[in-house]
C-alpha positions as a printed Julia matrix, in Angstrom:
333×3 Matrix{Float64}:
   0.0     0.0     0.0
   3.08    2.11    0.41
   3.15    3.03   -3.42
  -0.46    4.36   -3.39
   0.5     6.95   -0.96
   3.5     7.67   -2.1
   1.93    8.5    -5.92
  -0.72   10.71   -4.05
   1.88   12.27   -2.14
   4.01   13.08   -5.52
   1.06   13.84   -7.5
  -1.12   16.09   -5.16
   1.91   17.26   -3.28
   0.5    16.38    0.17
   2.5    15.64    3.31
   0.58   11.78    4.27
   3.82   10.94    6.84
   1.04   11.49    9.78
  -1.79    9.41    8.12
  -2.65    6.81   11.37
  -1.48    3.44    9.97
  -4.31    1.49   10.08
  -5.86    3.95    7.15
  -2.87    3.41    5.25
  -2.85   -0.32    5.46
  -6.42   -0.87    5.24
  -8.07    1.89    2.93
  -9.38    1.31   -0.24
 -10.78    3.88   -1.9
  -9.84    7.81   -1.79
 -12.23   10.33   -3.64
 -11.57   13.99   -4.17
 -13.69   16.03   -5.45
 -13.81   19.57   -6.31
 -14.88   22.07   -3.02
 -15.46   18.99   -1.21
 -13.4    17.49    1.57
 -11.17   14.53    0.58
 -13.14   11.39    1.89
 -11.09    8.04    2.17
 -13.19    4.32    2.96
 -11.6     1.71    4.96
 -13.9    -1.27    5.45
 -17.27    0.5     6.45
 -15.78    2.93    7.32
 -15.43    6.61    6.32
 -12.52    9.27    7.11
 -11.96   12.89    5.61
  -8.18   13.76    4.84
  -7.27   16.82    7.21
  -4.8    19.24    6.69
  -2.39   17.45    8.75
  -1.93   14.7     6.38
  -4.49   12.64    9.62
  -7.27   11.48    8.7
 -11.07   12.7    10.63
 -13.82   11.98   11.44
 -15.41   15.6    10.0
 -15.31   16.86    6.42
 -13.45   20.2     7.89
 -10.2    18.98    5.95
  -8.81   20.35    2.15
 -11.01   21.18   -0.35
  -9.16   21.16   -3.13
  -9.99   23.09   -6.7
 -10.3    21.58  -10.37
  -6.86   23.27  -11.06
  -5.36   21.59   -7.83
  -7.05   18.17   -9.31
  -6.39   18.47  -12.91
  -2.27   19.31  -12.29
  -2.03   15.84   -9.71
  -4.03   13.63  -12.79
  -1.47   15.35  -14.96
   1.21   14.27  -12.39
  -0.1    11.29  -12.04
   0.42   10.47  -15.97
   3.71   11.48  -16.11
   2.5    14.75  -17.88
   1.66   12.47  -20.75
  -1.99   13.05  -20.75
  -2.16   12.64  -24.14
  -1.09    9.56  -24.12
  -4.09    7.7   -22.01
  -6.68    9.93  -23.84
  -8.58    6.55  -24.59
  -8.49    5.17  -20.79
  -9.94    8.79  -20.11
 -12.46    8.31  -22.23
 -13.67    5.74  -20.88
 -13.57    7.13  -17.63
 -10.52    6.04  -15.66
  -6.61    5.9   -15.74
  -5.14    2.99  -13.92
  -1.58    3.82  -12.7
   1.17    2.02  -11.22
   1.0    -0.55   -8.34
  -2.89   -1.43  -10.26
  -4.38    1.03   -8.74
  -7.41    2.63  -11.1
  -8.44    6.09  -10.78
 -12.44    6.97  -11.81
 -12.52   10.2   -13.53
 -15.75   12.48  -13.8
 -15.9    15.67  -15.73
 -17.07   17.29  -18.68
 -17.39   14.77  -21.57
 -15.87   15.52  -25.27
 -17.89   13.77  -27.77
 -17.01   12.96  -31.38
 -19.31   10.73  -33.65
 -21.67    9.86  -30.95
 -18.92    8.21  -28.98
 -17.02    9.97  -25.39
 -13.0    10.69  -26.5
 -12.04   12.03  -23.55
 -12.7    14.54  -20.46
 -11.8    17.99  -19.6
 -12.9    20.08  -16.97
 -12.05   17.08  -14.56
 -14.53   17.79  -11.43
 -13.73   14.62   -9.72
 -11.15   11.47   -9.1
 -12.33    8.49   -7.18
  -8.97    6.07   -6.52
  -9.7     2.63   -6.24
  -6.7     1.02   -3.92
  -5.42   -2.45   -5.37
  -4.65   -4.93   -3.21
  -2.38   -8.42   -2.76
  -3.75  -10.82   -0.47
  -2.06  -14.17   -1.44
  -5.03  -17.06    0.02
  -8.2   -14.71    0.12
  -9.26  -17.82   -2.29
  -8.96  -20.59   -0.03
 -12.47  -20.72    0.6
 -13.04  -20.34   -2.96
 -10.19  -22.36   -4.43
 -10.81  -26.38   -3.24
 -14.67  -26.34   -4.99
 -13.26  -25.04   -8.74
 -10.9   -27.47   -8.57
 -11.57  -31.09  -10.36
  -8.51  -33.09  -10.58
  -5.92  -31.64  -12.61
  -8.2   -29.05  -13.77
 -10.17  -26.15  -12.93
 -13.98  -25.7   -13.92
 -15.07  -22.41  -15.19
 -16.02  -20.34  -12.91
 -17.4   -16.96  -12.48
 -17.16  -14.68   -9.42
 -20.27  -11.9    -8.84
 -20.03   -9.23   -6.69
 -21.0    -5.02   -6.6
 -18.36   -3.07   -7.28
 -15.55   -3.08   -4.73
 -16.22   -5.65   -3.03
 -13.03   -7.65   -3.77
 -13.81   -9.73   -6.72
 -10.36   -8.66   -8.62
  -8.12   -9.91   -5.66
  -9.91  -13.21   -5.84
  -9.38  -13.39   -9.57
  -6.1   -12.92   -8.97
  -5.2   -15.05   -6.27
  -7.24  -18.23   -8.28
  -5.49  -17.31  -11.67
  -1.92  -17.32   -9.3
  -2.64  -20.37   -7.89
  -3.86  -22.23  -10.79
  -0.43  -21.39  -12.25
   2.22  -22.02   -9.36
   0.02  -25.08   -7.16
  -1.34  -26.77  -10.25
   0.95  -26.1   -12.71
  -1.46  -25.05  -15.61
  -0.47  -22.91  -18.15
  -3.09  -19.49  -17.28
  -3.23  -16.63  -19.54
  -4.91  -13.24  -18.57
  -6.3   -10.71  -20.47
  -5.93   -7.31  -18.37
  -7.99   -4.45  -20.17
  -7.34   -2.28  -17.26
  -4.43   -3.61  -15.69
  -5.75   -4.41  -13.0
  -5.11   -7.84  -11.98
  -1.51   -7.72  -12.93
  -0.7    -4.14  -12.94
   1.78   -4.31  -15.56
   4.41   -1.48  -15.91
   6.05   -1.55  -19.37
   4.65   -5.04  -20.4
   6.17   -6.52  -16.85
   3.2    -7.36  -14.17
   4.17   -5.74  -10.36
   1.73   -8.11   -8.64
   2.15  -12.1    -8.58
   0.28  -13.68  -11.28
   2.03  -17.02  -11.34
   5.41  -18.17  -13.13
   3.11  -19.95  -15.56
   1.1   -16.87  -16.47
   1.25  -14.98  -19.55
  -0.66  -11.51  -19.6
  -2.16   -9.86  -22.94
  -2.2    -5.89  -21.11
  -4.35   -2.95  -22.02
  -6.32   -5.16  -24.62
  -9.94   -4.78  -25.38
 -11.07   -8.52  -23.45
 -13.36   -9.63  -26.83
 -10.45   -9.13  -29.22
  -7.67  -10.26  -26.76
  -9.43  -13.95  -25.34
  -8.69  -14.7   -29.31
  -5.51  -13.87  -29.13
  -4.39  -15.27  -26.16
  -5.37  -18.03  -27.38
  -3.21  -18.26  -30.74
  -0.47  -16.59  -29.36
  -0.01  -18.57  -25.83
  -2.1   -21.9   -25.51
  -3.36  -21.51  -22.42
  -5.35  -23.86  -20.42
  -6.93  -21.12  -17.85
  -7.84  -17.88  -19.17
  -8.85  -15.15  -16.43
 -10.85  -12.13  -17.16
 -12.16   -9.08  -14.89
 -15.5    -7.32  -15.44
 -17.58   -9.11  -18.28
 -19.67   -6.74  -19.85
 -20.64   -7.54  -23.4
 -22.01  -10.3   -25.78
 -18.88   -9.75  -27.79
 -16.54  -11.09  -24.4
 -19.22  -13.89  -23.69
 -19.13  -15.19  -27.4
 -15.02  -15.54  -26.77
 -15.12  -16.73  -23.37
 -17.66  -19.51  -25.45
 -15.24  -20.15  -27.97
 -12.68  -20.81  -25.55
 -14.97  -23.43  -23.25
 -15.38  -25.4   -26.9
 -11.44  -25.49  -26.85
 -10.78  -27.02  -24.04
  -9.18  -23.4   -22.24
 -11.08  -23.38  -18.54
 -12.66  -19.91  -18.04
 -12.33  -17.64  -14.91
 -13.96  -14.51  -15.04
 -16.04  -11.68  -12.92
 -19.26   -9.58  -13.85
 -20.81   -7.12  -11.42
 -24.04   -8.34   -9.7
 -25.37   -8.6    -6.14
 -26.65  -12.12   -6.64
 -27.27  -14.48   -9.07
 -30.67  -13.31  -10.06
 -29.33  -10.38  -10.56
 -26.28  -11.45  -12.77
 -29.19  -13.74  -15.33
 -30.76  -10.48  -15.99
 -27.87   -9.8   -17.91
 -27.57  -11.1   -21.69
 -24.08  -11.36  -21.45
 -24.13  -13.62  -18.41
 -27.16  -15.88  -19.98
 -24.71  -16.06  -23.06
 -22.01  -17.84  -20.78
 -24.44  -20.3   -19.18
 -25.78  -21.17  -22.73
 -21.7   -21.46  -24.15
 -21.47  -24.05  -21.21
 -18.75  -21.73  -19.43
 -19.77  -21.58  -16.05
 -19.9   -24.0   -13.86
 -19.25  -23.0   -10.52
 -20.56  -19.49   -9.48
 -18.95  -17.52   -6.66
 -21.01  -14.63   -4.95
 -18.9   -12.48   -3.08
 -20.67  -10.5     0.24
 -21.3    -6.77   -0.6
 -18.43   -5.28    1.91
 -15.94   -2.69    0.51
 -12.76   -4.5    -1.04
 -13.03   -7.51    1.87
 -13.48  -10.95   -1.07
 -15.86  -12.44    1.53
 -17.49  -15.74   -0.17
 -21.05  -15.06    1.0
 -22.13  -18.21   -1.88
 -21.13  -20.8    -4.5
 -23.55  -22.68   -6.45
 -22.94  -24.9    -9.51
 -23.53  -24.34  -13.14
 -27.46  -25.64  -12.18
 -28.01  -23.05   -9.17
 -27.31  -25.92   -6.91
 -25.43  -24.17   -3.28
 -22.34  -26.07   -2.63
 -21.28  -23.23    0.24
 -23.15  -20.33    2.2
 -21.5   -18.58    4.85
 -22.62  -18.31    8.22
 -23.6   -15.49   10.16
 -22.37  -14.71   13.04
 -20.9   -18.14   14.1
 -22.51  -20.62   16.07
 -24.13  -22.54   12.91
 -22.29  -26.0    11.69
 -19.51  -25.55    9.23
 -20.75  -26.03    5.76
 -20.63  -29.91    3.68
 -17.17  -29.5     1.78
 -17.56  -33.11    0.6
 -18.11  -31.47   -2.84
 -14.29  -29.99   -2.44
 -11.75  -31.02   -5.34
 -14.06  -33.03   -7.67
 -16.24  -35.09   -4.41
 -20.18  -34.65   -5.36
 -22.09  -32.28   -2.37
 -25.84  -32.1    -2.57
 -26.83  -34.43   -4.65
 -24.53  -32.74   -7.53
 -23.44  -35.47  -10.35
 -19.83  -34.64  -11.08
């Protein structure tokens, strides 16, 4: 987490050396916005930045200006603006150490379609984060034998479902020696500098960066013969359709969509599209908690719950006899 603070620091010029550690270590989003105290989330909690580099419990700390907020995005980008005009335009710049930065202003439009943003108004940091074994709960029910079944993790937005992509992609690679190849749109899961990924992916992991996911699944695929292909963030027919392709080639699919539950998820197209391409067959549901990963559910490809959590302790420990390729609830393996 060190890096985070130290790009802020360089970027917005702030003095963070009194920042109480336990919002250092444990934050994970910041959000500044313009005439508005700087508000930082830990957990479920919420902190505002005070001029002291501390962090309160008030908003009566900085309120920065669009000129203070454009110069640290410029900073931030190496002055090279220019140069991630299309991440901007899609609404975010992700920056070293994976960390991606939401970015609100005033939108430029050409041909129907957003190029970029000017008049930034506000930046909302999300904080990446390396827990090796947040999927241990996760990791024993994907795996059959020497292979993995596809699987796809829901959860609402920061909630944690990238650093459990990335730990099952890292241990698919390094525990069961599988060839794994990820496709990182937004560099995200590997947060790749110059081509080289700064979190652990696996020594057998291979990672097609800043690609668009529906064009880059195909590649991966010619240029790299995976076995496991990992994607973040589904969002189109176009991704499904490849993610199919690659079921019907014998590559294992893990992949993420944004959802609250399953119901929710299958009133997506895109997500009906993966069920119908055969390429899900374990379904992880992830509890809505800021950037925790807690498995709240998994189900099978049929809807079938081979884990719920329980609340509050006191309740038996859920059947695992369905762990590593065993059949749980009358599943059929």
């Amino acid at each position: 987490m060190g890096d985070a603070w130290g790009l802020l620091g360089r970027a917005f010029q702030m003095e963070l050396v009194g920042m109480q550690p336990e919002w250092k270590r444990e934050a994970t989003e910041i959000r500044i916005g313009v005439d508005r105290p700087i508000r930082i989330r830990r957990g479920e909690m919420e902190g505002f930045l005070l001029q002291d580099g501390r962090v309160g419990p008030r908003g009566n700390g900085f309120k920065p200006d669009g000129s203070w907020i454009e110069k640290g995005l410029d900073r931030l980008a190496h002055y090279s603006l220019y140069a991630y005009e299309g991440q901007i335009g899609q609404g975010f710049l992700t920056v070293e150490g994976g960390h991606r930065i939401g970015i609100c202003g005033r939108a430029v439009v050409e041909d129907g379609k957003i190029r970029t943003l000017t008049d930034i108004s506000a930046l909302i940091m999300r904080l990446a984060h390396e827990v090796k074994g947040c999927s241990n709960r996760v990791f024993p029910y994907i795996k059959k034998g020497r292979r993995v079944r596809h699987t796809l993790i829901l959860s609402p937005p920061g909630a944690g479902k990238t650093t459990i992509l990335r730990d099952l992609l890292r241990r698919c690679s390094d525990e069961m020696m599988l060839q794994v190849g990820i496709v990182d749109e937004r560099s995200e899961i590997a947060a790749c500098r110059k081509g080289v990924p700064q979190m652990d992916v696996g020594l057998r992991t291979e990672v097609l960066d800043g690609a668009p996911k529906e064009e880059g699944i195909r590649m991966l695929l010619r240029s790299t013969a995976p076995q496991v292909i990992g994607v973040d963030e589904i969002g189109s027919i176009g991704e499904a359709e490849a993610l199919g392709e690659m079921s019907r080639c014998g590559v294992q699919v893990i992949c993420t969509a944004h959802a609250g539950s399953l119901e929710e998820a299958l009133g997506r197209e895109e997500i009906r599209s993966l069920y119908r391409r055969g390429a899900v067959e374990r379904v992880v549901i992830l509890a809505d908690e800021p950037g925790r990963g807690r498995v709240k559910e998994i189900r099978d490809g049929e809807g079938r719950c081979l884990y719920a959590a329980v609340e509050d302790s006191g309740g038996s420990p859920p059947d695992q006899r369905g762990m590593d390729g065993g059949s749980t609830r009358g599943e059929s393996v």
